[in-house]
PLY file of the C-alpha trace (Angstrom):
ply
format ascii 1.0
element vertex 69
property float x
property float y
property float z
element edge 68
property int vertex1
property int vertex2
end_header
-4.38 -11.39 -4.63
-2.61 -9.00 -3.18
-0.99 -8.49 0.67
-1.54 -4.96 2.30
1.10 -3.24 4.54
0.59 -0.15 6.71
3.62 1.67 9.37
3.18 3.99 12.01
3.83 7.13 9.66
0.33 5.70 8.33
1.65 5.24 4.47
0.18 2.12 2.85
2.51 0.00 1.07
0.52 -2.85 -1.66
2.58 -6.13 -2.55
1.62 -9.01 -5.08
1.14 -12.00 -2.25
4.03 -13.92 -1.31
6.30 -10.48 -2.44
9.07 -9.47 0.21
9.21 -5.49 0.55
11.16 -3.33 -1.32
14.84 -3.05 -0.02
14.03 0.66 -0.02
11.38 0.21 2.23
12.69 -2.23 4.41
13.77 -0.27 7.22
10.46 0.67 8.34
8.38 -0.98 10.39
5.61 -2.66 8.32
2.50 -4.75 9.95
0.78 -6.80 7.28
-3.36 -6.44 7.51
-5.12 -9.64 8.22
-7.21 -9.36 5.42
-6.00 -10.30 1.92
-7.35 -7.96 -0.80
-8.90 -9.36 -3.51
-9.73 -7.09 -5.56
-7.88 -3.60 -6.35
-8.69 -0.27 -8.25
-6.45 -0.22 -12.04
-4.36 2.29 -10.72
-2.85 -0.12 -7.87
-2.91 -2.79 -9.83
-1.20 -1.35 -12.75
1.82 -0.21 -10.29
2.14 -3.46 -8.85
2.69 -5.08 -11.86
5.04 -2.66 -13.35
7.03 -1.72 -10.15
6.02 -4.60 -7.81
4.75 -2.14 -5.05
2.31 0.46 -4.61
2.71 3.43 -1.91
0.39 5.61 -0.75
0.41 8.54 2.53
-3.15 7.32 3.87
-2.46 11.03 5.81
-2.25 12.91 2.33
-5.73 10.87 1.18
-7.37 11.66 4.28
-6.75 15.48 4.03
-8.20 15.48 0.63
-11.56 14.24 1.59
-11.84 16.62 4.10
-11.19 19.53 1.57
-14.10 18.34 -0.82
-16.26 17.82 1.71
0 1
1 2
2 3
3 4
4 5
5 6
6 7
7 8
8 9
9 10
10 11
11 12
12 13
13 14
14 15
15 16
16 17
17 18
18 19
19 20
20 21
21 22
22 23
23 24
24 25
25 26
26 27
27 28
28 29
29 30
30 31
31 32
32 33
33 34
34 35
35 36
36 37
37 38
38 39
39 40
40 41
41 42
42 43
43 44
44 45
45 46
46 47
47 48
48 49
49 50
50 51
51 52
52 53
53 54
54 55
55 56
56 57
57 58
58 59
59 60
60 61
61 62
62 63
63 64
64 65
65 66
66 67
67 68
């Protein structure tokens, strides 16, 4: 399972559950979603496992969906 993070610059940080975030990443102000994600795509889950995080802009995302569309 896996514990999902979002701060007010709207990034989205993914931790294995029971993980503490990054020291890196520490300073920012984090609030933890209620829900506990069960299931992720390879990509996340690949980058948790090999770096113990996974960070994304949800901002950057967002813009690309509008520029398919």
């Amino acid at each position: 399972m896996f514990d999902v993070y979002r701060n007010d610059k709207r990034n989205l940080l993914v931790l294995g559950t029971g993980s503490a975030v990054p020291v890196l990443y520490s300073a920012h102000k984090w609030r933890k979603s209620r829900k506990r994600v069960l299931k992720v795509s390879g990509e996340i889950k690949s980058a948790v496992q090999a770096e113990g995080y996974y960070l994304r802009s949800l901002r950057a995302a967002r813009e690309r969906i509008i520029k398919v569309e």
